[in-house]
MOPAC internal coordinates of N, CA, C and O (Angstrom, degrees):
PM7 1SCF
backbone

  N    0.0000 0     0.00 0     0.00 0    0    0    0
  C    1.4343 1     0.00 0     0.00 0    1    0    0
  C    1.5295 1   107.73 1     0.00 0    2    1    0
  O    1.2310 1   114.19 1   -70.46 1    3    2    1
  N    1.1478 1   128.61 1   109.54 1    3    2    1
  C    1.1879 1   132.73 1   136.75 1    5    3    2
  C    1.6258 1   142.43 1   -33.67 1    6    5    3
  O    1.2310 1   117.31 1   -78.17 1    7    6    5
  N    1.7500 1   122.73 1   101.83 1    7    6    5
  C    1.3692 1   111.65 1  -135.73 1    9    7    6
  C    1.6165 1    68.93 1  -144.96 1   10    9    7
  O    1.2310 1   117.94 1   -40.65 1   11   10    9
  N    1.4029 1   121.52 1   139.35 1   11   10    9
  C    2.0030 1   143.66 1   127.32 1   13   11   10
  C    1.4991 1   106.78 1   -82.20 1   14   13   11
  O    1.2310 1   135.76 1   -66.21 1   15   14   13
  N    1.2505 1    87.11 1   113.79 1   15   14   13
  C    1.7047 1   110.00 1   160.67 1   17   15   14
  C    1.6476 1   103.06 1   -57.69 1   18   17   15
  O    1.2310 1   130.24 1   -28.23 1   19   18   17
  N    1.1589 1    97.85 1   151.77 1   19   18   17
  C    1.7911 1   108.64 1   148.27 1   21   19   18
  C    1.6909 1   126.46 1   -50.94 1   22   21   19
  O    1.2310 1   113.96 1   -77.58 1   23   22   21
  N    1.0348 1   129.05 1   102.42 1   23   22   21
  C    1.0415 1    86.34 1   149.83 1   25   23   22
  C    1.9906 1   160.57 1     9.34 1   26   25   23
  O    1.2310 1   134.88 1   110.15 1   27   26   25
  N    1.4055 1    88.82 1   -69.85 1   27   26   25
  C    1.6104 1   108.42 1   172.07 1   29   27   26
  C    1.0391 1   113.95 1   -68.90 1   30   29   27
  O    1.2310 1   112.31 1   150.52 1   31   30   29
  N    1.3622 1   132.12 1   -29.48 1   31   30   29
  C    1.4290 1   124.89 1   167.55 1   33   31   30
  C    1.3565 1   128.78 1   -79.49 1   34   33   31
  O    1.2310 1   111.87 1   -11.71 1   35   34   33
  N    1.0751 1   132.92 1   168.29 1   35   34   33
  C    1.2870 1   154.68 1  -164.27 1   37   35   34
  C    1.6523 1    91.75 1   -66.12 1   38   37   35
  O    1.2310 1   127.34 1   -42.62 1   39   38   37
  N    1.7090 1   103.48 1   137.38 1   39   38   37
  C    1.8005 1    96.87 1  -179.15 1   41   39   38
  C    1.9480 1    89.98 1   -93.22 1   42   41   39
  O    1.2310 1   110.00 1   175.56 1   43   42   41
  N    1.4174 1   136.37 1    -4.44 1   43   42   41
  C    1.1468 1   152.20 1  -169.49 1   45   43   42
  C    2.1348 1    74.42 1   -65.17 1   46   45   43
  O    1.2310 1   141.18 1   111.59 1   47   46   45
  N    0.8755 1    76.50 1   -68.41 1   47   46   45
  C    1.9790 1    79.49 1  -176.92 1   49   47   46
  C    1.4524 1   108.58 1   -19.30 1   50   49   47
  O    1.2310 1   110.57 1   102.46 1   51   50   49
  N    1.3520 1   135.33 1   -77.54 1   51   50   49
  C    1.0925 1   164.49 1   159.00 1   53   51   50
  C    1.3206 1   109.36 1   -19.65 1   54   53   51
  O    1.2310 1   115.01 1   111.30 1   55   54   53
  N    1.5431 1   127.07 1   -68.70 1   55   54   53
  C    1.7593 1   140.94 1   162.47 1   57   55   54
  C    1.5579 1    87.67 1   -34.15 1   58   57   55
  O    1.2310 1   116.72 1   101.32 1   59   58   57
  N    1.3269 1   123.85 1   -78.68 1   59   58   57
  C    1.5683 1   123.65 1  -131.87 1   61   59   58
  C    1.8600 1   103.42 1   -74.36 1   62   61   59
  O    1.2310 1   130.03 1   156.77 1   63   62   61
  N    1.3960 1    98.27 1   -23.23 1   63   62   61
  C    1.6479 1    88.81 1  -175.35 1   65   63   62
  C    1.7011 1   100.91 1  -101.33 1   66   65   63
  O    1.2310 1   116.84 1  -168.53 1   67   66   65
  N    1.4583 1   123.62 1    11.47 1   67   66   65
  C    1.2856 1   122.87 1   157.60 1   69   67   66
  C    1.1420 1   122.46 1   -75.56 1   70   69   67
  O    1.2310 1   133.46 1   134.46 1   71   70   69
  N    1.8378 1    91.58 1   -45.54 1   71   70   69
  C    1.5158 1   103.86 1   178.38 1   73   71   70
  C    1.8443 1   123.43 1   -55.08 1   74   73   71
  O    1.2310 1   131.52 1   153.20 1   75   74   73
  N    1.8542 1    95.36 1   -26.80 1   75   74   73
  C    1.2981 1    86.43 1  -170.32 1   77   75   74
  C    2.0420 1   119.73 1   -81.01 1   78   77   75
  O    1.2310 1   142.38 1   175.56 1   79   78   77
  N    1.1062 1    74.14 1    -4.44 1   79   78   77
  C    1.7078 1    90.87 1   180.00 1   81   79   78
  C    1.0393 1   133.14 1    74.07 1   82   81   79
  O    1.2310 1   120.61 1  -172.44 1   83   82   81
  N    1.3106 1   116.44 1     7.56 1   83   82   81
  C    1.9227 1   130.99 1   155.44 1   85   83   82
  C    1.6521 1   115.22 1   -88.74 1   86   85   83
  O    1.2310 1   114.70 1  -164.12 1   87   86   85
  N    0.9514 1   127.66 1    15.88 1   87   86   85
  C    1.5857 1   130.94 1  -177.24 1   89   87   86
  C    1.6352 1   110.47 1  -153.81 1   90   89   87
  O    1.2310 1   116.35 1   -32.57 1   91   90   89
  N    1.1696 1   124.54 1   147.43 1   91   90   89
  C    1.4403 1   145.39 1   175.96 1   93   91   90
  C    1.6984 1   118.75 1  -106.35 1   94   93   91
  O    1.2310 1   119.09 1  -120.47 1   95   94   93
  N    1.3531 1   119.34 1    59.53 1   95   94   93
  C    1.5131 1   127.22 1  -150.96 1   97   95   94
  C    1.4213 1   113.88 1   -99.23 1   98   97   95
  O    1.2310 1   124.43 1   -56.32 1   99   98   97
  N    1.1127 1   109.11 1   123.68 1   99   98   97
  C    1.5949 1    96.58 1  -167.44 1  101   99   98
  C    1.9477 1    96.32 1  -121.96 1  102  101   99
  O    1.2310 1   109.04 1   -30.72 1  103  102  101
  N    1.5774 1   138.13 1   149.28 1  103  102  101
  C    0.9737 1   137.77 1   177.54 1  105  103  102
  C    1.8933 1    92.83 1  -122.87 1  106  105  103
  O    1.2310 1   137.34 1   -26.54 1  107  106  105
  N    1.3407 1    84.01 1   153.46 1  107  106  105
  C    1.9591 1    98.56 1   173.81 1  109  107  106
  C    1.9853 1   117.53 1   -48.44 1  110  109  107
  O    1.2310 1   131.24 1   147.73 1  111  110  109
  N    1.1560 1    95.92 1   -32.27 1  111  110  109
  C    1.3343 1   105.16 1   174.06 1  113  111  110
  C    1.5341 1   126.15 1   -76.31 1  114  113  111
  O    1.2310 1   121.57 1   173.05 1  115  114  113
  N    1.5860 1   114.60 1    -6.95 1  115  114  113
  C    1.0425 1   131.66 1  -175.60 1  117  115  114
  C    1.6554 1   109.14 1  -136.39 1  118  117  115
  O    1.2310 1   118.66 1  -154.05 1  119  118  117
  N    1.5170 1   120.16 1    25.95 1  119  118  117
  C    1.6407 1   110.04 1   174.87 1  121  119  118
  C    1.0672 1   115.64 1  -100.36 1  122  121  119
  O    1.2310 1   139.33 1   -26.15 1  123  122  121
  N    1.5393 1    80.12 1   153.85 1  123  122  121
  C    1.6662 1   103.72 1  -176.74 1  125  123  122
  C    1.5854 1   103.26 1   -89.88 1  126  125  123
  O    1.2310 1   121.55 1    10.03 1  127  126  125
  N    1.4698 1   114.63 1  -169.97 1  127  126  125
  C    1.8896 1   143.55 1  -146.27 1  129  127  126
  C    2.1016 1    73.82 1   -82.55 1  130  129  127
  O    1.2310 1   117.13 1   120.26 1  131  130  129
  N    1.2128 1   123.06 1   -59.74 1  131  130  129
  C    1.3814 1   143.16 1   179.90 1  133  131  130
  C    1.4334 1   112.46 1   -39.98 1  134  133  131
  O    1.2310 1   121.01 1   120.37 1  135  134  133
  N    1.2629 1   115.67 1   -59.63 1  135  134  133
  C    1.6597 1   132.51 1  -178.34 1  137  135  134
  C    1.8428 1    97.68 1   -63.50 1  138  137  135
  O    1.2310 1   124.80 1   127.68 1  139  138  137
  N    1.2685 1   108.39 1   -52.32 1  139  138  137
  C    1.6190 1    96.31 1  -160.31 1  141  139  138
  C    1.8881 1   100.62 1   -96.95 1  142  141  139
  O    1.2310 1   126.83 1  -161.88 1  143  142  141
  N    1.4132 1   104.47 1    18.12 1  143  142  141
  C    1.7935 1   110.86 1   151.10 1  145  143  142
  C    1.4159 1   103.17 1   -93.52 1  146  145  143
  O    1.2310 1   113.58 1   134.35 1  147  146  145
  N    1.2348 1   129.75 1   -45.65 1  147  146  145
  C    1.2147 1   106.45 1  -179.76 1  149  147  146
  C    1.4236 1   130.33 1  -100.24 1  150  149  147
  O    1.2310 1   127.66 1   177.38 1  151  150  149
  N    1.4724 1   102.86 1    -2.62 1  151  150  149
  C    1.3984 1    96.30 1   138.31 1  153  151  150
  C    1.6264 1   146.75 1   -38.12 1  154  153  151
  O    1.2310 1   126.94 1   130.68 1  155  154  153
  N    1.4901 1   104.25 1   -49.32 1  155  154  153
  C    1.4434 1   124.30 1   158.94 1  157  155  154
  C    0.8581 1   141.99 1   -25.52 1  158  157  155
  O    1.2310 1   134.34 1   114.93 1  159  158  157
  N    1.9893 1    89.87 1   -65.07 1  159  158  157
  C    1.2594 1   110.88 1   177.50 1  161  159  158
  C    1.0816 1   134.38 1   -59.89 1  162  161  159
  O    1.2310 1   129.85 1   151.56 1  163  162  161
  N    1.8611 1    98.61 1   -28.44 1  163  162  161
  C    1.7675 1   104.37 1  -178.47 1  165  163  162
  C    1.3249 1   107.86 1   -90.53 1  166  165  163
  O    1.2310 1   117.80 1   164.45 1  167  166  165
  N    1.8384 1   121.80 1   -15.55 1  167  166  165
  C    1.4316 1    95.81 1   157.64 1  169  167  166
  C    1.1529 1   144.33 1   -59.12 1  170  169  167
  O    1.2310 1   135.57 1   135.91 1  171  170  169
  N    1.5731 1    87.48 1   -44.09 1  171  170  169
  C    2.1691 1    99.04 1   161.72 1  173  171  170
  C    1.0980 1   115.76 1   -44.59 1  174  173  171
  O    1.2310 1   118.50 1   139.13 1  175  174  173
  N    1.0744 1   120.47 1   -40.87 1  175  174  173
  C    1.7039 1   120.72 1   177.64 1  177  175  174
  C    1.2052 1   129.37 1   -59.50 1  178  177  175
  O    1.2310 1   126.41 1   151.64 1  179  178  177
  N    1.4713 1   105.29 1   -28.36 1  179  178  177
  C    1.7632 1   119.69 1  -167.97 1  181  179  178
  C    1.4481 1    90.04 1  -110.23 1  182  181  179
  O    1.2310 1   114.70 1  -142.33 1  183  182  181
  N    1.0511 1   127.66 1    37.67 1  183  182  181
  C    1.7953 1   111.20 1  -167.50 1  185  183  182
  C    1.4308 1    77.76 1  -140.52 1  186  185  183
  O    1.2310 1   125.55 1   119.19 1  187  186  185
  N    1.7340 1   106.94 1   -60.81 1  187  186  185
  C    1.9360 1   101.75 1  -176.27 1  189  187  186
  C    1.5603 1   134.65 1    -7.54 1  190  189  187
  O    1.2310 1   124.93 1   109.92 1  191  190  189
  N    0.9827 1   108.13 1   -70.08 1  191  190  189
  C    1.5390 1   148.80 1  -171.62 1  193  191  190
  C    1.6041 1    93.67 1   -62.44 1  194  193  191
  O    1.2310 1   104.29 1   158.86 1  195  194  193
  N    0.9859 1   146.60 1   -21.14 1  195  194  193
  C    1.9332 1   155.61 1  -123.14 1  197  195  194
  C    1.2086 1   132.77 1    28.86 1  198  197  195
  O    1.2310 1   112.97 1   150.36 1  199  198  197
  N    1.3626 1   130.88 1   -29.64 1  199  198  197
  C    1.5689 1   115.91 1  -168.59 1  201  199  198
  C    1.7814 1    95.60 1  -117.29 1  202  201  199
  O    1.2310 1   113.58 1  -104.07 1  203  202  201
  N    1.3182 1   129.75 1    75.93 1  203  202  201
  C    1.4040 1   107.57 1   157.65 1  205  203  202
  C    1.4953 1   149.26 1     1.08 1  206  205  203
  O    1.2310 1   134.71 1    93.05 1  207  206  205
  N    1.3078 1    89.16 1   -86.95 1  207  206  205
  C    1.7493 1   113.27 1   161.11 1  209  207  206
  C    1.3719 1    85.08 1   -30.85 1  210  209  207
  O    1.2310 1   105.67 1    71.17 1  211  210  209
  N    1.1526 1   144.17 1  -108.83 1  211  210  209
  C    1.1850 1   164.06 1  -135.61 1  213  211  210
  C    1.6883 1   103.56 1   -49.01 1  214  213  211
  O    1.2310 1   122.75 1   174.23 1  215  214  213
  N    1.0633 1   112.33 1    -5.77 1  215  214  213
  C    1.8151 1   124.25 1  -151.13 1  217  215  214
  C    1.9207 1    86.22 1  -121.48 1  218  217  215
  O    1.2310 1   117.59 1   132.77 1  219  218  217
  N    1.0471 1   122.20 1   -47.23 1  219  218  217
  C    1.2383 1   122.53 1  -121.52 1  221  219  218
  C    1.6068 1    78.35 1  -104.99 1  222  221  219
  O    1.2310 1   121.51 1    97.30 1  223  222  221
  N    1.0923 1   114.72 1   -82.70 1  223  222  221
  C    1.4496 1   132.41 1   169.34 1  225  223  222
  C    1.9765 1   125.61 1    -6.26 1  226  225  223
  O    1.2310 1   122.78 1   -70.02 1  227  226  225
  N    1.1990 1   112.28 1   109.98 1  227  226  225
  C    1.5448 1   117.97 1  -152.53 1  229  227  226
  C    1.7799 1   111.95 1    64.49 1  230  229  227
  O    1.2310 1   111.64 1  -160.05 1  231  230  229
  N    0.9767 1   133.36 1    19.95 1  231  230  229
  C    1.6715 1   139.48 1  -171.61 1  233  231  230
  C    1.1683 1   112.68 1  -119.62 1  234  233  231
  O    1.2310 1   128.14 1   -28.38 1  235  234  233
  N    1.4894 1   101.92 1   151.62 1  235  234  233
  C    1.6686 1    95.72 1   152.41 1  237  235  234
  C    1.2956 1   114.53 1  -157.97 1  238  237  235
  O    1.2310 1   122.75 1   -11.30 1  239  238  237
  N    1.3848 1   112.33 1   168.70 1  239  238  237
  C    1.6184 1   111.05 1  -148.08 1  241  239  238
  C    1.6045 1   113.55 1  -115.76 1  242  241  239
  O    1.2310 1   116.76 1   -78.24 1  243  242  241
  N    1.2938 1   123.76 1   101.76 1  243  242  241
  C    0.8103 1   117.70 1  -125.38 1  245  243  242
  C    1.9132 1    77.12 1  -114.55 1  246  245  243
  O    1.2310 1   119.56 1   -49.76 1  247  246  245
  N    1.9921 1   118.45 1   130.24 1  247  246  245
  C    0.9171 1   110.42 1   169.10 1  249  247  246
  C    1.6242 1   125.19 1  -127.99 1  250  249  247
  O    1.2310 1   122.41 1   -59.56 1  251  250  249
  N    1.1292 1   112.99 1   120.44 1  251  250  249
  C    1.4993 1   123.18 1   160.76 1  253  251  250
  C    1.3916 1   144.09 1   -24.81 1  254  253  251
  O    1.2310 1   113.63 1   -55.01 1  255  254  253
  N    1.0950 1   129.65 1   124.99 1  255  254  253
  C    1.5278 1   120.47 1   178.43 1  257  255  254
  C    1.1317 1   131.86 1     0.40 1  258  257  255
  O    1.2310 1   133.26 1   103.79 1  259  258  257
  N    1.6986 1    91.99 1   -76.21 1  259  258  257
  C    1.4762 1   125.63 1  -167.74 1  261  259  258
  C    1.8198 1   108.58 1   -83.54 1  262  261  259
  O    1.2310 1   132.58 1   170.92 1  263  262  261
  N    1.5061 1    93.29 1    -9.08 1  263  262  261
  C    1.5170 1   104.96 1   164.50 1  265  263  262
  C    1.3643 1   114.62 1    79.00 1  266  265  263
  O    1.2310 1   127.34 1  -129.70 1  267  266  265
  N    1.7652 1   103.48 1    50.30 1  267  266  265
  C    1.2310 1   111.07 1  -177.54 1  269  267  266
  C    1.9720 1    98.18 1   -97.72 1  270  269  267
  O    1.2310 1   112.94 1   -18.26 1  271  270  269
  N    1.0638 1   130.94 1   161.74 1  271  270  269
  C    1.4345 1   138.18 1   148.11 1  273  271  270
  C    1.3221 1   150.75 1   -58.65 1  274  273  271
  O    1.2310 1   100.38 1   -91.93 1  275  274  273
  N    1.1818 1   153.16 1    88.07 1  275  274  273
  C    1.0672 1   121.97 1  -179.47 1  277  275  274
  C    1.4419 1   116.42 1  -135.27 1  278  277  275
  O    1.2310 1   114.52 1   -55.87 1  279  278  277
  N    1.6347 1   127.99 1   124.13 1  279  278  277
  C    1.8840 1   125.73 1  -160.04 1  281  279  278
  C    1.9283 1    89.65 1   -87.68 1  282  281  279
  O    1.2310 1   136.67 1   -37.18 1  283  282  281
  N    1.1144 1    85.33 1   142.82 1  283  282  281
  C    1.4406 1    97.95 1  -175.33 1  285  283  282
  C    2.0311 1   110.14 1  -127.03 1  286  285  283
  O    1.2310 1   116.40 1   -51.89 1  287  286  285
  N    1.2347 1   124.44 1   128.11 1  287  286  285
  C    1.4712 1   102.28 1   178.74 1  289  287  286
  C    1.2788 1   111.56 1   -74.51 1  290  289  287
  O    1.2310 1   116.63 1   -14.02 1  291  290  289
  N    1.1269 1   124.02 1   165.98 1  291  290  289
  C    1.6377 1   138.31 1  -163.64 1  293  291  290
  C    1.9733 1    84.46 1   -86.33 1  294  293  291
  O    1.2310 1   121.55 1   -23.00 1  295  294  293
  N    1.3669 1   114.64 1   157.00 1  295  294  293
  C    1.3794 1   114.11 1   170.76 1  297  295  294
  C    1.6670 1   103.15 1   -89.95 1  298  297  295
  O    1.2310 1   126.71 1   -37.15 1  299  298  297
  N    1.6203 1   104.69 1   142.85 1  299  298  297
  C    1.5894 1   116.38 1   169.96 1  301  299  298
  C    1.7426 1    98.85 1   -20.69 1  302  301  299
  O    1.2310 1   124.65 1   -16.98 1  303  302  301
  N    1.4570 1   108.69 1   163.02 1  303  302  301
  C    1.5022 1   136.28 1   161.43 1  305  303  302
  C    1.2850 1    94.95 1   -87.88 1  306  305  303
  O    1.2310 1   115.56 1   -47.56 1  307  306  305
  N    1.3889 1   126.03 1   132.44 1  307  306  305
  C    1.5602 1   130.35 1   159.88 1  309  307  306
  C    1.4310 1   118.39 1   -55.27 1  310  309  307
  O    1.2310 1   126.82 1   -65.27 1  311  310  309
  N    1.4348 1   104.49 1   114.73 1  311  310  309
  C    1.4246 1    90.45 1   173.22 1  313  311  310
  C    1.3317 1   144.97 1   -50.78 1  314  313  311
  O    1.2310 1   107.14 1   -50.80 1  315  314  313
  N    1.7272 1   141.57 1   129.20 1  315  314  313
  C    0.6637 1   146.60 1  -155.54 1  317  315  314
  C    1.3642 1   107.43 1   -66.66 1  318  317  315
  O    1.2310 1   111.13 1   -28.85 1  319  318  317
  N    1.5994 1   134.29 1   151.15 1  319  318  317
  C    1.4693 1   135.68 1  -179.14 1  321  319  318
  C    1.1981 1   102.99 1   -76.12 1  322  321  319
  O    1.2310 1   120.10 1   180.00 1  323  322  321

């Protein structure tokens, strides 16, 4: 699986699940010509529509192979007992 870290997290994140050799993990501190195209792309994507924030927020963006899009809402928090 192919996974971008956060930013905010640790790029150690990224090393250790490369290292383990079931994942393809790339962090901002470590992208390639590839990472900061599709970076782009998903800004264009979240920009399209106009208000981001507004897009982004409880969502997530879920991308495809072939590098298609699709924003998805996050499922409810279980209610607390």
């Amino acid at each position: 699986m192919k996974l971008f870290i956060d930013e905010c997290l640790s790029p150690q994140l990224a090393a250790r699940l490369n290292a383990a050799g079931r994942h393809d993990a790339v962090h901002p501190l470590h992208s390639a010509e590839g990472t900061w195209t599709a970076l782009q792309a998903t800004l264009a994507f979240l920009e399209g529509p106009g208000k981001p924030l507004d897009m982004i927020v409880n969502h997530v963006l879920e991308i495809d192979r072939s590098g298609g899009m699709t924003l998805l809402p996050l499922p409810p928090y279980p209610a607390k007992p």
